[in-house]
C-alpha positions in Angstrom: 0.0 0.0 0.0 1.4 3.6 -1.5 0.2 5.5 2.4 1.4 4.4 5.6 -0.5 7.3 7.6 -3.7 9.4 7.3 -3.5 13.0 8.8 -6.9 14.2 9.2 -7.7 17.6 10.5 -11.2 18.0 12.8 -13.4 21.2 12.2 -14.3 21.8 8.7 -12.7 18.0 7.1 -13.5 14.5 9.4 -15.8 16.5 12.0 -19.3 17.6 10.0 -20.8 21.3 10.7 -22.7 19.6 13.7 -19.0 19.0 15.3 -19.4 15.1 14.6 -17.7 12.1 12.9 -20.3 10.4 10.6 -20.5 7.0 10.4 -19.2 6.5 6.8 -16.3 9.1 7.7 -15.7 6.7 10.7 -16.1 3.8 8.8 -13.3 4.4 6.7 -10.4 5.6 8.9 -11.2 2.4 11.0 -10.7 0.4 7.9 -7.6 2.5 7.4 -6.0 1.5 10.5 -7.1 -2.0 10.2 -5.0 -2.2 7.0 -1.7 -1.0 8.8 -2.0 3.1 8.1 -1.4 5.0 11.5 -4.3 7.9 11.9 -3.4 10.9 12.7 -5.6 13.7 14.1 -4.1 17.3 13.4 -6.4 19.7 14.4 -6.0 23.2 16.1 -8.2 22.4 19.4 -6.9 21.8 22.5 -7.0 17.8 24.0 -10.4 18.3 26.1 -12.2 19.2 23.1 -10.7 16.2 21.0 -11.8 14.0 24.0 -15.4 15.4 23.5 -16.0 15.4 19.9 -13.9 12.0 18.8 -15.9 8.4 19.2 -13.7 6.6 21.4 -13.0 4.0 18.5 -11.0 7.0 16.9 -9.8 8.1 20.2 -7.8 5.0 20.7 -6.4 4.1 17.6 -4.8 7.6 16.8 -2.1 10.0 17.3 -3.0 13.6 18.2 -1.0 17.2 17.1 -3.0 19.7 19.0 -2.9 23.2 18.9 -1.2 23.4 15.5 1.6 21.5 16.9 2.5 23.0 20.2 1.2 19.6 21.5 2.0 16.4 20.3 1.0 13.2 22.0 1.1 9.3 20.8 0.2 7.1 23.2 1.2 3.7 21.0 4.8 5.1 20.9 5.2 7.2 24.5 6.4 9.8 21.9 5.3 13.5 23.6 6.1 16.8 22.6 4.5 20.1 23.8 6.0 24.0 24.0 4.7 27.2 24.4 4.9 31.2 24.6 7.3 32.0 27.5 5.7 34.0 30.4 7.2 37.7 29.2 6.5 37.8 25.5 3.2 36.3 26.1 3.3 39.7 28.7 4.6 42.0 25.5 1.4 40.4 23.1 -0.9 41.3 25.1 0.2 44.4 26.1 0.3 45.4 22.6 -2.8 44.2 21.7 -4.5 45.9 24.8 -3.0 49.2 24.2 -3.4 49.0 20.4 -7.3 47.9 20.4 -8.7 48.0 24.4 -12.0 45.9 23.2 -9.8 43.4 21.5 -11.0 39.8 22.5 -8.3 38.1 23.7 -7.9 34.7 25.5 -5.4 32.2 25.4 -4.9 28.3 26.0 -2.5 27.0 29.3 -2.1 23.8 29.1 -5.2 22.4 28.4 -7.4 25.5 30.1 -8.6 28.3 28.8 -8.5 31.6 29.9 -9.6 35.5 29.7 -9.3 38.2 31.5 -12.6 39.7 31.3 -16.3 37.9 30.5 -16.6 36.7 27.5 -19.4 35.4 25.3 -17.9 32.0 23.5 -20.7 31.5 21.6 -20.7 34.5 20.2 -17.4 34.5 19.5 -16.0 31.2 19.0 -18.8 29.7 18.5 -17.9 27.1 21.5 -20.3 26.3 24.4 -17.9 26.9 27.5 -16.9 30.1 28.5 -13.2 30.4 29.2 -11.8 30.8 32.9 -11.5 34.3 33.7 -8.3 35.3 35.6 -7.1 38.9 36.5 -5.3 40.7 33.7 -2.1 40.9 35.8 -2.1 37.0 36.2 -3.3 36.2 32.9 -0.2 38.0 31.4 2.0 36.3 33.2 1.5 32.9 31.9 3.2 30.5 29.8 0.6 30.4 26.8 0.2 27.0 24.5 -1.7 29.3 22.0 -3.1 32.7 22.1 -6.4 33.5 20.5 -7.7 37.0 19.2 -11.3 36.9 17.8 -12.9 39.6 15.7 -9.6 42.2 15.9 -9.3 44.9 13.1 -7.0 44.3 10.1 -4.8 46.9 11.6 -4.0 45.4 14.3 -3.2 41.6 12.3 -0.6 43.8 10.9 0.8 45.5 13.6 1.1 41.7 15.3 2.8 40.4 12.4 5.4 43.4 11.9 6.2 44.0 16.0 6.1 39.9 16.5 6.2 37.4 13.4 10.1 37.0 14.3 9.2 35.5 18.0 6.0 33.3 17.4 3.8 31.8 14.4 0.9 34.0 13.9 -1.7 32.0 11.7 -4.8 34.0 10.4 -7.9 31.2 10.1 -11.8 31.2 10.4 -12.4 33.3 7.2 -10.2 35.7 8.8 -12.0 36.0 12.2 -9.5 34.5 14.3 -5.6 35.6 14.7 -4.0 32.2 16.5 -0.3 32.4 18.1 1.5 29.8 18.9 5.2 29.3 19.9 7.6 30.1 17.5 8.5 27.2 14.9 5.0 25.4 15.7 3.6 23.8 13.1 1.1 20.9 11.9 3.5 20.1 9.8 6.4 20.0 11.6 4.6 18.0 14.2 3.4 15.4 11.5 6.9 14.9 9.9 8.3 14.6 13.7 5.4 11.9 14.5 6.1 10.1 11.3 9.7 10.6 11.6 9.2 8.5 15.5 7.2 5.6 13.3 9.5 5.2 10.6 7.4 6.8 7.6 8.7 9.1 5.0 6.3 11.7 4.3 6.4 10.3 0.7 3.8 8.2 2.1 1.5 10.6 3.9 -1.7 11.2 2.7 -3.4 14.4 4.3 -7.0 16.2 4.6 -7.5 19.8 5.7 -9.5 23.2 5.0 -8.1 26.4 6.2 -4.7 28.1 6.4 -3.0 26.2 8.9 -2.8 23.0 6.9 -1.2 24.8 4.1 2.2 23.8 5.1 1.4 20.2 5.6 -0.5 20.1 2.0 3.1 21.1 0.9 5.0 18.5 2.9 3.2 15.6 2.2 2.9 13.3 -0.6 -0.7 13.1 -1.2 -3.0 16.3 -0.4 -6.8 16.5 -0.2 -8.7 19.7 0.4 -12.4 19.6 1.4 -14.5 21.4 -1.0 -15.3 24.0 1.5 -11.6 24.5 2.0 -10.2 27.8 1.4 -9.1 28.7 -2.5 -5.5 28.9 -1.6 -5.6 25.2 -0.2 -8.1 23.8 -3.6 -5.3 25.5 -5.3 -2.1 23.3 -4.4 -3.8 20.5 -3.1 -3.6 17.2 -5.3 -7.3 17.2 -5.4 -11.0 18.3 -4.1 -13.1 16.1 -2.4 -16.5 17.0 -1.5 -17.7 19.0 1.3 -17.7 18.2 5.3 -21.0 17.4 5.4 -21.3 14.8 2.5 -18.6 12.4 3.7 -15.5 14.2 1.6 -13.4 12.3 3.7 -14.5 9.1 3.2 -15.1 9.6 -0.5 -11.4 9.8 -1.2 -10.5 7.2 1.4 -13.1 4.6 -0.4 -11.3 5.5 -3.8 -7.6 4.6 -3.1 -7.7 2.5 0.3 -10.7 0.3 -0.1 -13.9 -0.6 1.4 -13.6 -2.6 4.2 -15.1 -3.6 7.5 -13.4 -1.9 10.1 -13.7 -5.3 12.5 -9.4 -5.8 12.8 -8.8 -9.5 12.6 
């Protein structure tokens, strides 16, 4: 078989618009790891959402690069990697956000929590259920951030973040352009992947990926084979070595049907 691994990204590719896996899209990454090919789930959410929104059959077949990459965790291997934005330039961010737009909506991720330093409506926002944590602004610039998170900033301010701080973390621009994510510098999905693969013994040259938005660009580049859902973005349909259909009609599974197979997903 050509692919030894699947990387799947969550929102927008293997996860439908109602944040679930359907049971054809399940279907065929458990036949996929029944014939040998290691899953991987590359996704920007944090571990607790994973937990919440993956079947449990997924859950414990796969590998997991979470928040873009900043967290890296396969538990078939032992192999663990995770970093983040050290205390005082997570201080200077958020200072310069602050000072530069005082309504800007900015949380950030600690280690599998999240925080703000004000209330803060997730649903509006982020389109999430739980509101973050709230801690005092003094406290909340003093941590050692996975991933910080602005929602709804100006395209001012994207630019002053990327001029004043694109030298000292990886600022990723997703969500149609809604959301500004920063993560520790030189975290990447696709660093991540090739560093997973690298700990199983698989040359990207047999990496088949899926993905939608910006931050799977660079993995659509590294890999051998690249599928972008077909309500990716246009930069992604435009590299990618070809279009399935849409998150909500199975464009996962279409592809994985066409080269892997149809099989039942009961490992002998």
């Amino acid at each position: 078989m050509k692919w030894k691994a699947v990387v799947l990204d969550l929102d927008g590719t293997l996860l439908n618009s109602k944040k679930q896996v359907s049971a054809r899209n399940m279907k065929a990454v458990l036949a996929c790891h029944c014939q040998g090919m290691k899953i991987i789930f590359a996704t920007a959410r944090p571990p607790r959402t994973v937990n919440a929104f993956l079947p449990k059959e997924l859950l414990e077949i796969g590998a997991f690069v979470y928040y873009n990459g900043a967290e890296v965790i396969c538990k078939k291997t032992g192999y663990q990697f995770s970093s983040y934005i050290p205390a005082y330039l997570t201080f200077e961010i958020v200072e310069f956000c602050l000072h530069q737009e005082p309504d800007a909506h900015v949380t950030m991720e600690v280690s599998d929590q999240w925080f703000s330093y004000k209330e803060y409506d997730a649903m509006t926002m982020m389109k999430v259920k739980l509101n973050p944590l709230i801690q005092p602004l003094p406290e909340f610039k003093k941590n050692n951030a996975t991933k910080i998170l602005l929602s709804g900033s100006s395209p001012e301010l994207k630019r002053a973040l990327m001029d004043t701080f694109g030298d000292k973390v990886h600022l990723l621009v997703t969500d149609q352009n809604e959301l500004i994510q920063i993560m520790p510098l030189h975290t990447s999905k696709e660093r991540a992947v090739c560093e997973l693969c690298l700990t199983y013994g698989i040359p990207m040259e047999s990496v088949m990926v899926f993905g939608d938005d910006m931050n799977d660009l660079g993995l659509f580049q590294e890999a051998d084979y690249s599928v972008a859902m077909g309500n990716a973005v246009a930069v992604l349909k435009q590299i990618a070595d070809e279009t399935t259909d849409n998150n909500d009609l199975d464009g996962v599974a279409l592809v994985l049907e066409k080269y892997v197979g149809q099989f039942s997903y009961g490992c002998n």
